[in-house]
C-alpha positions in Angstrom: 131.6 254.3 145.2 132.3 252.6 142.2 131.9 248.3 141.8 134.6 246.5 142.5 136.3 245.7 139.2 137.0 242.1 137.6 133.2 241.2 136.9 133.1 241.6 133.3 135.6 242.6 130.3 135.7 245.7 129.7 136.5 246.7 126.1 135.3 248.9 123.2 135.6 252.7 122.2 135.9 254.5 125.6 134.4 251.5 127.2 131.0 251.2 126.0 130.6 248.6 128.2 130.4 250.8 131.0 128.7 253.0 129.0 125.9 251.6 127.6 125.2 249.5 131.3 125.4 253.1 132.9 122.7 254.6 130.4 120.7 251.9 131.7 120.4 252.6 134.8 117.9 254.9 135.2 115.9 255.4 139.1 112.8 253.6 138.2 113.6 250.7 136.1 111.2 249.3 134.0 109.9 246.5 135.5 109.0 243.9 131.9 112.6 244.7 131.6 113.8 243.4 135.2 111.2 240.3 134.8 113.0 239.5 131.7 116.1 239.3 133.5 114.7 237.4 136.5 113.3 234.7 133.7 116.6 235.0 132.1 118.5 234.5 135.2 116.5 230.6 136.2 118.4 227.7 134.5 116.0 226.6 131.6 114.9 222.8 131.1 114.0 222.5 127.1 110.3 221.0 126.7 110.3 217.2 127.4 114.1 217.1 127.9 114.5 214.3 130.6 118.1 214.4 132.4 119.4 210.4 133.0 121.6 210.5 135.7 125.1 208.2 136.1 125.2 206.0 139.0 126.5 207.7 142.3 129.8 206.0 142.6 130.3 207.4 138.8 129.2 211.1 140.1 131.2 211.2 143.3 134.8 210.2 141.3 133.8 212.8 139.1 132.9 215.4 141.5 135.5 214.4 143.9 139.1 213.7 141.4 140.0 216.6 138.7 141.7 213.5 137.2 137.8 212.2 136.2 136.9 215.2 134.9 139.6 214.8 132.6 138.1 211.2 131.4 134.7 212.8 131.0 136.3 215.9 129.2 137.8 213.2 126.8 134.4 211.4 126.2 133.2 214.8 125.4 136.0 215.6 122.6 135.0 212.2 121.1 131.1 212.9 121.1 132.5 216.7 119.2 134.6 214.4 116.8 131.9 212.1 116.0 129.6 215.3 115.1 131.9 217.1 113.2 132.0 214.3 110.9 129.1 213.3 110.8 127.6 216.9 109.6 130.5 217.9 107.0 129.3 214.8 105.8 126.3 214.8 105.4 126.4 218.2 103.9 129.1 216.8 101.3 126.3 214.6 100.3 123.9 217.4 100.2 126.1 218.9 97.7 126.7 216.4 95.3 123.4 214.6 95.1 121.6 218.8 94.9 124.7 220.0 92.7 125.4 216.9 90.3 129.2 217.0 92.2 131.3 214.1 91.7 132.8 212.3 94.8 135.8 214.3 95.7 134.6 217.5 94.1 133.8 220.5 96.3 130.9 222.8 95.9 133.2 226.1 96.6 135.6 225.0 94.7 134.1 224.6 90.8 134.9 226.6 88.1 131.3 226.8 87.5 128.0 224.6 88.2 125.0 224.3 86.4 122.9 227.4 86.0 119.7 225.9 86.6 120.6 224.3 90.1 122.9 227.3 91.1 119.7 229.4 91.3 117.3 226.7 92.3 118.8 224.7 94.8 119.2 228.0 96.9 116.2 229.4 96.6 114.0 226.3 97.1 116.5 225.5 99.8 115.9 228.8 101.3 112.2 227.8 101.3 112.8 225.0 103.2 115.0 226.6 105.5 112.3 229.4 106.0 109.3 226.5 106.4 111.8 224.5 108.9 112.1 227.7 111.3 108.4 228.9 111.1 107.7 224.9 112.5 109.9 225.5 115.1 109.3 228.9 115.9 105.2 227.3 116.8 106.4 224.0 118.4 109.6 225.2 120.1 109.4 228.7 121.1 112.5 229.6 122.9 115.4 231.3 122.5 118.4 228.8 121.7 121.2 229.1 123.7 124.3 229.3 122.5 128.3 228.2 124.4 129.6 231.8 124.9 125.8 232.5 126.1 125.6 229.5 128.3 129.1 230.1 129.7 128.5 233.6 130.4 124.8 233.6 132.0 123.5 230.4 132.5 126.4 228.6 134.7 127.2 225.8 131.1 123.4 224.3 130.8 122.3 224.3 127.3 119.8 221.8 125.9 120.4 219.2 123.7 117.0 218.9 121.9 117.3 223.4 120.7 121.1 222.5 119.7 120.1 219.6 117.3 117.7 221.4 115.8 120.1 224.3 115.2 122.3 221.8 113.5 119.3 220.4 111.2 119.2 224.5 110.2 122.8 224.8 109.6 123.3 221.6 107.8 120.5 222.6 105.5 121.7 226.0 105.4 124.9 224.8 104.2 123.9 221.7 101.8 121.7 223.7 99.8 124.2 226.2 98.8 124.2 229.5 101.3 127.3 231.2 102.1 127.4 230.1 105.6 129.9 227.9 107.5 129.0 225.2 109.6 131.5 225.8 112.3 128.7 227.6 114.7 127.2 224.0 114.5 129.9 222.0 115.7 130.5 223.9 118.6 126.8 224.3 119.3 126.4 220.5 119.3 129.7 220.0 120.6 129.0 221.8 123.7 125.1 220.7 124.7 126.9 217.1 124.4 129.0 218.4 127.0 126.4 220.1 128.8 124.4 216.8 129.4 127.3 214.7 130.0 128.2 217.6 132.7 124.3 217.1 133.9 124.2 213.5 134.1 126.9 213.6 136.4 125.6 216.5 138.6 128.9 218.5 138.2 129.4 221.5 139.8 128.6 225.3 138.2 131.9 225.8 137.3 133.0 222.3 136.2 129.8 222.5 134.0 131.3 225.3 132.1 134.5 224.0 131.8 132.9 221.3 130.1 131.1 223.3 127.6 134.2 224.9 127.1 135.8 221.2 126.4 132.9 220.6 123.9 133.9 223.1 121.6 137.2 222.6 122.2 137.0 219.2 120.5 134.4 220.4 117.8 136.8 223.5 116.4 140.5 221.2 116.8 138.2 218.0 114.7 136.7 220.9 112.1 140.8 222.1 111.4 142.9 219.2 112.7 144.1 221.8 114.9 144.6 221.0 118.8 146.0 223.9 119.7 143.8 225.7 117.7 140.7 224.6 119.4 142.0 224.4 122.8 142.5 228.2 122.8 139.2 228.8 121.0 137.5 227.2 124.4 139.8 229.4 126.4 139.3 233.1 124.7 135.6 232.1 123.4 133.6 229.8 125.7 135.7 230.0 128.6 136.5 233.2 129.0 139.7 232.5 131.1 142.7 230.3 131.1 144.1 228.6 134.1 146.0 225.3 135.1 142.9 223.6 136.1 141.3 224.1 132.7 144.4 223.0 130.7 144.6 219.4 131.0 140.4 218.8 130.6 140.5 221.4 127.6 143.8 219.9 126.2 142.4 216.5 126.4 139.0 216.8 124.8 140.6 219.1 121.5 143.0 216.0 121.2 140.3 213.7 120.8 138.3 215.7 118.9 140.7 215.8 116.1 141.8 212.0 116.7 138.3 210.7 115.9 137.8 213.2 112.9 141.0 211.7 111.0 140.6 208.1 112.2 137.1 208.5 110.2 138.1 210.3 107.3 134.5 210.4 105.6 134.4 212.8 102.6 133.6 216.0 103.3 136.4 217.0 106.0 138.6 219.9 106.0 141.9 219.0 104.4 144.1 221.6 105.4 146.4 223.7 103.5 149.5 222.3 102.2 151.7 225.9 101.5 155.6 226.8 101.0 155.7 229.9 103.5 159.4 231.7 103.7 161.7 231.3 106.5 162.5 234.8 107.3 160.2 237.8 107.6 162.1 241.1 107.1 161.5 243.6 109.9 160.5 246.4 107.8 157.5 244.5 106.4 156.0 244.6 109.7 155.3 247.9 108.8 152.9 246.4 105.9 151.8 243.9 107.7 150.7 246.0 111.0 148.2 247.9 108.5 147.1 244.9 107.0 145.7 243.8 110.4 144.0 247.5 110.5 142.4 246.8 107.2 141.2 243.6 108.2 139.7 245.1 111.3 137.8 247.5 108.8 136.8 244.9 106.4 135.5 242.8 109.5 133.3 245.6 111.4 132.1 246.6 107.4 130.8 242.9 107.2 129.0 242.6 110.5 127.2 245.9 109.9 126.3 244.4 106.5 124.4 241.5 108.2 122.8 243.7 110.8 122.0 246.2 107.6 121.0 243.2 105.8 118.3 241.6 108.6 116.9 245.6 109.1 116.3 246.2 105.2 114.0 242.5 105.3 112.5 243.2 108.5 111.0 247.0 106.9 109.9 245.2 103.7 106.9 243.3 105.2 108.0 240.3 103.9 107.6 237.1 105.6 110.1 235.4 108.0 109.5 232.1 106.2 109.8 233.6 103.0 113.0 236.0 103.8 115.3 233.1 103.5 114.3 231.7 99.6 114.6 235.7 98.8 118.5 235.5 100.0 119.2 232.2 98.7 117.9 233.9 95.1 120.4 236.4 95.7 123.2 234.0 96.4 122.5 231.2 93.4 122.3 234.8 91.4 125.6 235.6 92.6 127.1 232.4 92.1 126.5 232.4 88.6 129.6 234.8 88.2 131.7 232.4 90.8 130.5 229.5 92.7 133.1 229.9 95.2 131.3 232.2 97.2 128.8 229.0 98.0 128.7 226.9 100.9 131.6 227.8 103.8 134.2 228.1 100.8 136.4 225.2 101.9 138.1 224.4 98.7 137.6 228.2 97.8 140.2 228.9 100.5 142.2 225.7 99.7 142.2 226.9 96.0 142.7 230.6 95.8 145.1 230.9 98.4 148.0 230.3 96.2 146.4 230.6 93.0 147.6 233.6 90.0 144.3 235.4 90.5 144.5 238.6 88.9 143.3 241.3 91.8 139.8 242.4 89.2 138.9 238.8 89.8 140.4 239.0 93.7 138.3 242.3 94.7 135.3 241.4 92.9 135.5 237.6 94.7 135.8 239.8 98.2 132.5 241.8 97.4 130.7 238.5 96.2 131.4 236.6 99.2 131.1 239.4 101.9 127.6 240.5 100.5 126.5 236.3 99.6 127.8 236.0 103.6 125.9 238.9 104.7 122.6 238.5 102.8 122.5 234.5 103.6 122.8 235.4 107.6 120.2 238.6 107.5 118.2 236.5 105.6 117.7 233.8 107.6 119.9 231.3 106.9 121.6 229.6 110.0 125.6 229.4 110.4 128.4 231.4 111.4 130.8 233.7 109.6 134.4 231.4 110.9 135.3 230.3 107.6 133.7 233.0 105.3 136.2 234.9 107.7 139.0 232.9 106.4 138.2 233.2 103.2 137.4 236.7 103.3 141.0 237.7 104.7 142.9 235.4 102.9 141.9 237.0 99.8 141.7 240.5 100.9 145.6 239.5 102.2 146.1 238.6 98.2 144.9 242.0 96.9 146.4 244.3 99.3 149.7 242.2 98.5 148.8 242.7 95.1 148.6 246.5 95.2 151.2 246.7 97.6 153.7 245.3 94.5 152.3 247.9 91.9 153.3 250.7 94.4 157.1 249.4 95.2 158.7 246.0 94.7 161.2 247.4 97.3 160.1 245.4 100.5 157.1 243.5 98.4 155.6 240.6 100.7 154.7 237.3 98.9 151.0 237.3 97.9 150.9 233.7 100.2 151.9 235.1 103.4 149.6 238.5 103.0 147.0 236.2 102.4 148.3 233.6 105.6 148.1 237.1 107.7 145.0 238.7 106.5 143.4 235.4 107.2 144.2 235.3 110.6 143.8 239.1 111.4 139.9 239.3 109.5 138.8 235.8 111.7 139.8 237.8 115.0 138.3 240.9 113.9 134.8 239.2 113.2 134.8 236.0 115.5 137.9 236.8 117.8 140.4 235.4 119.7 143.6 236.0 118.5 145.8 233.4 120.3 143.2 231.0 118.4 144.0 232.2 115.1 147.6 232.3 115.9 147.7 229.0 116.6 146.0 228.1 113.7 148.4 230.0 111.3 151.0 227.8 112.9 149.1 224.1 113.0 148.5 225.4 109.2 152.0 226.0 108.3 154.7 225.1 111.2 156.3 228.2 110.3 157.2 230.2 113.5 158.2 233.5 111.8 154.7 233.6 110.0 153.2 232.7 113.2 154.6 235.7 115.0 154.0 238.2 112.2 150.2 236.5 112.4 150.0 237.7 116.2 151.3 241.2 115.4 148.6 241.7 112.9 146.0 240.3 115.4 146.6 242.3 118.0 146.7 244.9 116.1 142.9 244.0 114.5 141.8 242.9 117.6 142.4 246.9 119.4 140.9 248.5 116.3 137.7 246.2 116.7 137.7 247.0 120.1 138.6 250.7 119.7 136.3 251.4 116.4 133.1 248.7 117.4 133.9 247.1 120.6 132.6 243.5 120.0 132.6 240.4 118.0 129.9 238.8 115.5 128.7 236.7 118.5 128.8 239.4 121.0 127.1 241.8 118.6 124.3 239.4 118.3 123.6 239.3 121.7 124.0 243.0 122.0 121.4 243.8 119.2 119.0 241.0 121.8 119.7 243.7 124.7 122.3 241.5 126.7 125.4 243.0 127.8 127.2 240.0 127.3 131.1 240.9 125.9 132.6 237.2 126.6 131.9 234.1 128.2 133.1 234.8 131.4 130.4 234.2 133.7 128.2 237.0 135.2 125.2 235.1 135.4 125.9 234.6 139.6 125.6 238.2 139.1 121.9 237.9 138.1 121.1 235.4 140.5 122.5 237.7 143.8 119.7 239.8 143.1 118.4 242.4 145.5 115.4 240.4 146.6 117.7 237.9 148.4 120.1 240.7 149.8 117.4 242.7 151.1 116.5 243.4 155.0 113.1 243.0 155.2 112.7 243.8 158.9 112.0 248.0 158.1 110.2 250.9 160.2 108.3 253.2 158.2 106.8 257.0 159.2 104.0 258.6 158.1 105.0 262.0 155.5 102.5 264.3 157.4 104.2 263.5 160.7 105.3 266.8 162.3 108.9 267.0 162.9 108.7 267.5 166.4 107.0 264.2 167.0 109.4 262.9 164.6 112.5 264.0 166.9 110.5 262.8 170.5 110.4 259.4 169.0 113.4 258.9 166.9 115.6 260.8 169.3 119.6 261.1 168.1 121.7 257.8 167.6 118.5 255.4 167.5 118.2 255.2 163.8 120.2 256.6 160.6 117.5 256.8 158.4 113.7 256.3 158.5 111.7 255.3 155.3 108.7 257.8 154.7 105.4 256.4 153.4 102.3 258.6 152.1 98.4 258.4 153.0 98.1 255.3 151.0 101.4 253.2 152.2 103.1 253.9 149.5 107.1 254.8 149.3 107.4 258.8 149.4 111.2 258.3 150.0 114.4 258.7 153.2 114.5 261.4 156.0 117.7 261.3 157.6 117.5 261.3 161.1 120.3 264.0 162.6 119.1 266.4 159.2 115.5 265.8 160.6 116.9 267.4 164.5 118.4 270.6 162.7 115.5 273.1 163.0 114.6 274.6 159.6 112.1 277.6 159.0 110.1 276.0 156.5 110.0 272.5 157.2 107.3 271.5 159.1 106.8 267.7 158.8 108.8 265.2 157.4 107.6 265.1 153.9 109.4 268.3 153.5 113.3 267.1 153.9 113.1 263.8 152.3 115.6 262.3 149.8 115.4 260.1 147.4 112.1 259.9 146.4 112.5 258.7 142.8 114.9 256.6 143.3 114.3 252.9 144.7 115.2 249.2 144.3 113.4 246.3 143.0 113.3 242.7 143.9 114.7 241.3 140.8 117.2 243.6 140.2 120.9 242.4 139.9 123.7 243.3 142.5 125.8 245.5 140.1 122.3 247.0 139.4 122.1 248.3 142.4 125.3 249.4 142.9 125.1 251.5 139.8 121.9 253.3 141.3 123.6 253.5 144.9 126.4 255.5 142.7 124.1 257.3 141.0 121.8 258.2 143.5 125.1 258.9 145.9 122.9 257.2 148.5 124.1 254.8 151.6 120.7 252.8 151.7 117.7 252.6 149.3 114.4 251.5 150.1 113.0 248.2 148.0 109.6 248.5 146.8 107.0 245.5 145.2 106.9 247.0 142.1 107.4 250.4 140.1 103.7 251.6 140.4 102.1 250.4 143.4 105.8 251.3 145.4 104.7 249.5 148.2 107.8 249.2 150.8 109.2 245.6 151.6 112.5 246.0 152.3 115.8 248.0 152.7 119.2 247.4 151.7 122.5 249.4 151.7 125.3 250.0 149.8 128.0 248.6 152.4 126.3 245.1 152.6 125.4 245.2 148.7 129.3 245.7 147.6 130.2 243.0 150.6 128.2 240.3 148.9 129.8 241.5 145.4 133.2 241.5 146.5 132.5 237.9 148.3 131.1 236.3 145.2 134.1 237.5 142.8 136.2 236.6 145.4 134.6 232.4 145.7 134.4 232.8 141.8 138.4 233.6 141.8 139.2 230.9 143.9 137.1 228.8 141.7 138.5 229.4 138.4 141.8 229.2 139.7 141.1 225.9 141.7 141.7 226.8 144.8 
């Protein structure tokens, strides 16, 4: 019998969710891997992180009123607006004191920088970045979490102390030149504020991710002074789900979040893009516009390979880890002596080129520059995210297939602007997803509701090939390539908490595998038991005799050892509920015995398949209700 469905998001060519969870599991797991999910599965306190608590009556309105949560969830949007500026600022600086900028100028947007400090500040940046993370890696030796991450196994905790030091990395990262973006900091910050604020007020699981959820919310709508834009990045990215209760807490916080970025104004922010877009979109350039989206979906998958290509090829050359990053910042400051707009997140690059006469020689070889200074910067070492190199990337790739599209026929021709409007849209959902989010944004970006809708076609349409052709996003390939099956935020970490060790019956009779089977049937006569477990000489598991097959009389079975079942196949304490519904399937078993470990198979338990899918369909049942505040 199958799992009930409605656990996780299913999605990719076929559904290698399915498939690559089924592959896994295999009779006897290994057991480092089911101890690295039990360790995964307890909520993580980072080193010396101390928790202060509100007061009571502060943490009983909150827990008790929605309408509290919606004050705290505004605090938190204000915390995500203070950080945003606060680190595009400081990296504005980084720029024009490493650069020689003037105030006002933009790093991806010169015509050229000098030569000298184009190759230097990159490299010698990168050997800082690489000295930074070998410190940290020594005195700080976990794995960061990250919002989708936290959302999706952790029940929202995240800790504040690993997300400020990934913002140190990205913020150096991106002030010393490296084409990264610095949106992966803001919500990482953005969201371990909300994460403690959720903490110090003791909310509940699902309150805690909401939280998180607001935290980015506020970061992304304060990076693009776009609301709507990062309201519906927390509810397709962090999230996972949208729902009434989430709306006004969500709504509230990306409000903020943009409030307090423009009522501070320091240098350095993202000033939009200030475009004549037409009125009217012809119905036959849908047609264009639909393989655009396919294009970008190509483009996008090509480019995460590239970084996972890019991290293998430094990994095999024995160089090391401290020293990989300088090697890619090398790359990048030699790159960026042909063009320095593939440098830094490319900002004024996209503000620049979007509307600019580029002729498509210059466009193409801008699109190779940037997607291999992206890709080398990120498999080097670097720390940052692909958002706005995503832009970038697809606005210009928009350009040149506009471009080419006019050499072939000027019959239905679209303007070079709204190709690049689309392909923008279409390439960000193909590598960081969402496509509501990028939706929106085409229409904070422009207020044109025709573009917007032609935007959406071309996202869908990127977001199935992605799906069909590759099956995850930049962030969800990341944790894929770390072994977790994570495809989205929505939360299966209850899942790895109901594990089979808390599910089990440990009350169990066991029979010795050289008892005859006529002793067998005088003391386990029909209708006392179902099933017996068999153990050898030494107490360990042998496997099931069922007892009405152990009453038919066979000519060559003697004692029980001889009709037992299952043998290989057994259950472990740590193991996950939907793991051991995938081996009650596999095994087509009613009830599996639970052993101590994988070698010693010492029996302490038994659990069946009937009160194993009870518990699962309970849990997503409380977790419905939850979301949908019930």
């Amino acid at each position: 019998m199958p799992p009930p469905s409605g656990a996780t998001a299913i999605s990719g060519p076929g559904n290698p969710q399915r498939d690559s969870e089924a592959a896994s599991a295999i009779p006897l797991p290994d057991a480092s891997t089911e101890t690295r999910t039990r360790q995964n599965a307890r909520p993580r306190r980072a080193l010396g992180e101390m928790v202060l608590h509100a007061p009571q009556t502060l943490r009983a309105l909150v827990r008790s009123d929605e309408l509290w949560l919606v004050v705290l969830a505004a605090f938190v949007g204000c915390g995500s607006g203070l950080m945003v500026s606060l680190m595009t600022y400081v990296a504005q600086l980084m720029h024009q004191f490493l650069f020689r900028l003037n105030p006002g100028q933009r790093l991806s947007g010169m015509v050229e920088i000098d030569p000298i400090r184009a190759v230097a500040v990159p490299t010698l940046g990168g050997l800082a970045v690489g000295l930074l993370g070998l410190a940290v890696v020594r005195l700080w030796s976990r794995q960061v979490v990250d919002p989708i991450e936290a959302n999706a196994l952790h029940g929202g905790r995240m800790s504040l102390n690993d997300s400020l030091i990934v913002v140190a990395q990205t913020v150096l990262s991106n002030g010393v030149g490296a084409s990264v973006g610095l949106e992966a900091g803001y919500t990482q910050i953005g969201s371990a504020l909300a994460s403690r604020f959720g903490k110090m007020f003791r909310v509940r699981r699902n309150d805690l991710r909401l939280l998180v959820g607001c935290g980015a919310a506020g970061a992304i709508a304060g990076a693009f002074n776009a609301p709507l834009t990062g309201a519906f990045y927390a509810f397709e990215l962090v999230i996972g789900t949208y729902t009434l209760a989430t709306l006004a807490p969500v709504a509230v916080a990306a409000i903020i979040g943009a409030a307090v970025v423009q009522a501070l104004h320091l240098p350095g922010d993202y000033g939009g893009l200030t475009l004549q877009v037409p009125s009217r979109i012809e119905a036959v350039d849908y047609i264009a516009i639909l393989t655009l989206g396919v294009l970008c979906a190509l483009v996008g998958i090509a480019i995460m390979r590239a970084v996972t290509l890019t991290e293998q090829l430094f990994r095999r050359s024995g160089v090391p880890v401290w020293l990989r990053p300088a090697i890619g910042g090398l790359a990048v400051g030699g790159m960026a002596l042909i063009t320095p707009q593939i440098m830094s997140s490319g900002h004024a690059a996209l503000a620049v080129g979007i509307d600019a006469p580029y002729t498509l020689s210059h466009i193409a070889l801008l699109i190779v520059l940037k997607s291999l200074a992206s890709a080398i910067s990120i498999g080097s070492g670097f720390r940052g995210g692909l958002f706005f190199a995503s832009l970038l990337l697809g606005a210009m790739l928009g350009k040149l297939f506009t471009g080419v599209l006019a050499v072939v026929t000027t019959a239905h021709a679209i303007p070079p602007v709204v190709g690049g409007l689309i392909a923008m849209s279409a390439m960000a959902v193909a590598i960081v997803g969402g496509p509501l989010t990028m939706g929106f944004l085409a229409l904070e970006t422009t207020g044109s509701l025709p573009l917007t809708v032609a935007v959406l076609a071309a996202c869908i349409v990127s977001t199935l090939t992605v799906r069909r052709a590759f099956g995850y996003s930049f962030a969800t390939w990341r944790f894929h390539l770390r072994g977790e099956v994570i495809r989205s935020a929505v939360d299966i970490g209850w899942m790895r908490s109901l594990t089979v060790g808390r599910m089990m019956r440990r009350e169990v009779r066991t029979v010795r595998s050289d008892t005859t089977l006529a002793a067998f049937r005088r003391d386990f006569p029909l209708g006392s038991e179902q099933r017996m477990i068999v153990v050898d000489d030494h107490d360990r598991y042998a496997g099931i005799v069922l007892v009405a097959e152990a009453h038919v009389e066979f000519e060559d079975a003697k004692r029980v050892g001889d009709i037992l079942h299952y043998s290989d196949t057994v259950l472990l304490t740590p193991m996950s509920v939907k793991k051991a519904i995938e081996l009650f399937e596999l095994a087509e078993s009613d009830a599996l015995a639970v052993v101590d470990a994988a070698d010693s198979r010492h029996v302490i338990g038994m659990l069946t398949e009937h009160y194993a899918l009870r518990r699962y369909s309970d849990e997503l049942d409380r977790r419905r209700r939850d979301l949908s505040g019930e």
